[in-house]
C-alpha beads as a LAMMPS data file, in Angstrom:
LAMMPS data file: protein, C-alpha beads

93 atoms
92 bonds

1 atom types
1 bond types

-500.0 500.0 xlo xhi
-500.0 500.0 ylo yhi
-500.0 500.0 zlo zhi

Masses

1 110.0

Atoms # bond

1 1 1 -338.534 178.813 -388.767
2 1 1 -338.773 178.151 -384.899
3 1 1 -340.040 180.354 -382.352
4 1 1 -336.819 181.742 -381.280
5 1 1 -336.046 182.631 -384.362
6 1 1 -338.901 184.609 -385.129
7 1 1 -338.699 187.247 -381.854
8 1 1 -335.153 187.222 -382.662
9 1 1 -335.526 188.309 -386.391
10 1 1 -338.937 190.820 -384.710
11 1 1 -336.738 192.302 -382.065
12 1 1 -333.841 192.522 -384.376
13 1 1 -336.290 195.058 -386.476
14 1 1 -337.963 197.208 -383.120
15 1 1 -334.208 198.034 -382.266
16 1 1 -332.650 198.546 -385.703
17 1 1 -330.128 195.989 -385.340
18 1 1 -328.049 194.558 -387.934
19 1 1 -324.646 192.350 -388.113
20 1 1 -321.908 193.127 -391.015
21 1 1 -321.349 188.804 -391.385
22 1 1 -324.093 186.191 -390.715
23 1 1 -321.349 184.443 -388.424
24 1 1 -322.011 187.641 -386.342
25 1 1 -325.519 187.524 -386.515
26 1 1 -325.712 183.952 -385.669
27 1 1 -323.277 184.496 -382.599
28 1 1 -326.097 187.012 -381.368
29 1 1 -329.262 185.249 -382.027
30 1 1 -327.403 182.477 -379.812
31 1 1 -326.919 184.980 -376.982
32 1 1 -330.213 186.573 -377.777
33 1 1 -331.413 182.494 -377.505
34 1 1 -329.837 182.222 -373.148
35 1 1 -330.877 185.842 -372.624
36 1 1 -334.743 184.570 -373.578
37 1 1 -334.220 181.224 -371.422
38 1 1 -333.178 183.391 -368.893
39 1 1 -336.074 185.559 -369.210
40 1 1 -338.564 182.702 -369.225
41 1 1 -337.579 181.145 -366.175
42 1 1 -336.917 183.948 -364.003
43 1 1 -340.381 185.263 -364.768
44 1 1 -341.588 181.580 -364.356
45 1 1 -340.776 182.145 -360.525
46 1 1 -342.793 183.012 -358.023
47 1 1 -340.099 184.268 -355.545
48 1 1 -339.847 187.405 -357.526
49 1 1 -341.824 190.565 -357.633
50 1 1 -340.882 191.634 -360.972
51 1 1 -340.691 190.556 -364.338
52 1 1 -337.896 190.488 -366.673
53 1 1 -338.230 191.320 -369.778
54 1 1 -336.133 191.900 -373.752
55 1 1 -334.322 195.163 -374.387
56 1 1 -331.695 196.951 -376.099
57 1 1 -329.079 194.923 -374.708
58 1 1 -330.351 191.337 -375.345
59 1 1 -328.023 189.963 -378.328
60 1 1 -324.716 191.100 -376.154
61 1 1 -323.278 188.878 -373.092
62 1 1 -322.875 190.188 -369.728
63 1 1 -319.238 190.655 -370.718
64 1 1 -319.904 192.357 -374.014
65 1 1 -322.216 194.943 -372.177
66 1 1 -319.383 195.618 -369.341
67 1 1 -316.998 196.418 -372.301
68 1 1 -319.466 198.985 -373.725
69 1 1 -321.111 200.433 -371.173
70 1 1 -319.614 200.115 -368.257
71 1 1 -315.916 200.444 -369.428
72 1 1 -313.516 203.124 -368.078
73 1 1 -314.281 206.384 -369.288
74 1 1 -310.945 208.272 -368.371
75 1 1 -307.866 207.219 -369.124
76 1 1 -306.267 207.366 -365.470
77 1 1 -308.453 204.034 -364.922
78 1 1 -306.323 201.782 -366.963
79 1 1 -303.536 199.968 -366.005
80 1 1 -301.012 198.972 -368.304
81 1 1 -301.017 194.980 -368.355
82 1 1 -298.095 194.396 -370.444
83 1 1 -296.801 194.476 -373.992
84 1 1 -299.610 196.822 -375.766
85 1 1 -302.965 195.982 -373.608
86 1 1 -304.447 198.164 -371.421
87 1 1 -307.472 196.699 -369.451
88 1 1 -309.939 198.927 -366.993
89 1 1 -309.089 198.722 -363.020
90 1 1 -311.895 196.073 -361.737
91 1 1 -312.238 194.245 -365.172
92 1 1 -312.116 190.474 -364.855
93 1 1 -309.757 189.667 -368.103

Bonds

1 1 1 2
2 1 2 3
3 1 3 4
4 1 4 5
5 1 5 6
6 1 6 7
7 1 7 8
8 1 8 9
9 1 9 10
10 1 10 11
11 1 11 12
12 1 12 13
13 1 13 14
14 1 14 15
15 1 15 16
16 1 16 17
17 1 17 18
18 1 18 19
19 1 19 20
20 1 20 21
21 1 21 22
22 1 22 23
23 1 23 24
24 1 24 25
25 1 25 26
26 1 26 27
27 1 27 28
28 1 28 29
29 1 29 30
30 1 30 31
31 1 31 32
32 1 32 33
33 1 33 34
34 1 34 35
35 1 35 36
36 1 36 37
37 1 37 38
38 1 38 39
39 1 39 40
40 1 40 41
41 1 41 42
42 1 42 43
43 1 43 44
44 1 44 45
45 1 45 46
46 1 46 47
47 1 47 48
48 1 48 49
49 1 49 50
50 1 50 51
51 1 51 52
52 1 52 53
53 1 53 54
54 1 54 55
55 1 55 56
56 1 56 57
57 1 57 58
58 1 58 59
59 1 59 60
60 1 60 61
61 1 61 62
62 1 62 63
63 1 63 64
64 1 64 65
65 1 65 66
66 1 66 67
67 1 67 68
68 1 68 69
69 1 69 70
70 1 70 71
71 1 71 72
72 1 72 73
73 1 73 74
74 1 74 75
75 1 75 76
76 1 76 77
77 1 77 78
78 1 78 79
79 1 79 80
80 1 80 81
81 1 81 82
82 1 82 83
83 1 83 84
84 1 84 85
85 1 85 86
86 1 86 87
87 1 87 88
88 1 88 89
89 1 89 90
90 1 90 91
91 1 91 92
92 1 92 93
């Protein structure tokens, strides 16, 4: 098992997370994968003052975290985008 692999299946367990399919789980250790390369070089940097670091968030993609946390939370925010979709005001689909 490679390195990535490991923290994934270690961080997986210190925030309780779990995927119904292992195409799902697989899709996330991927994102979980960029997220760590991210990580690495950022903090390789010397032009920054901090540090990044793993959290909560780090199997979902920027878009998949604007969708769940930073969607609209009352209904006057959506816009009707034709047929049955609704999408937030300020969302980029």
């Amino acid at each position: 098992m490679d390195k990535d692999r490991e923290e994934f299946l270690a961080w997986k367990e210190e925030w309780g997370k779990e995927y119904p399919t292992n195409e799902e789980d697989e899709r996330r250790f991927e994102t979980f994968r960029q997220k760590l390369r991210e990580i690495e070089a950022f903090n390789r940097s010397s032009a920054h003052c901090c540090r990044k670091g793993l959290n909560r968030f780090s199997d979902l993609t920027a878009d998949q975290f604007k969708l769940e946390f930073l969607g609209c939370k009352h209904p006057t925010m959506y816009k009707d985008v034709g047929g049955d979709e609704v999408m937030c005001w300020g969302s980029s689909r």
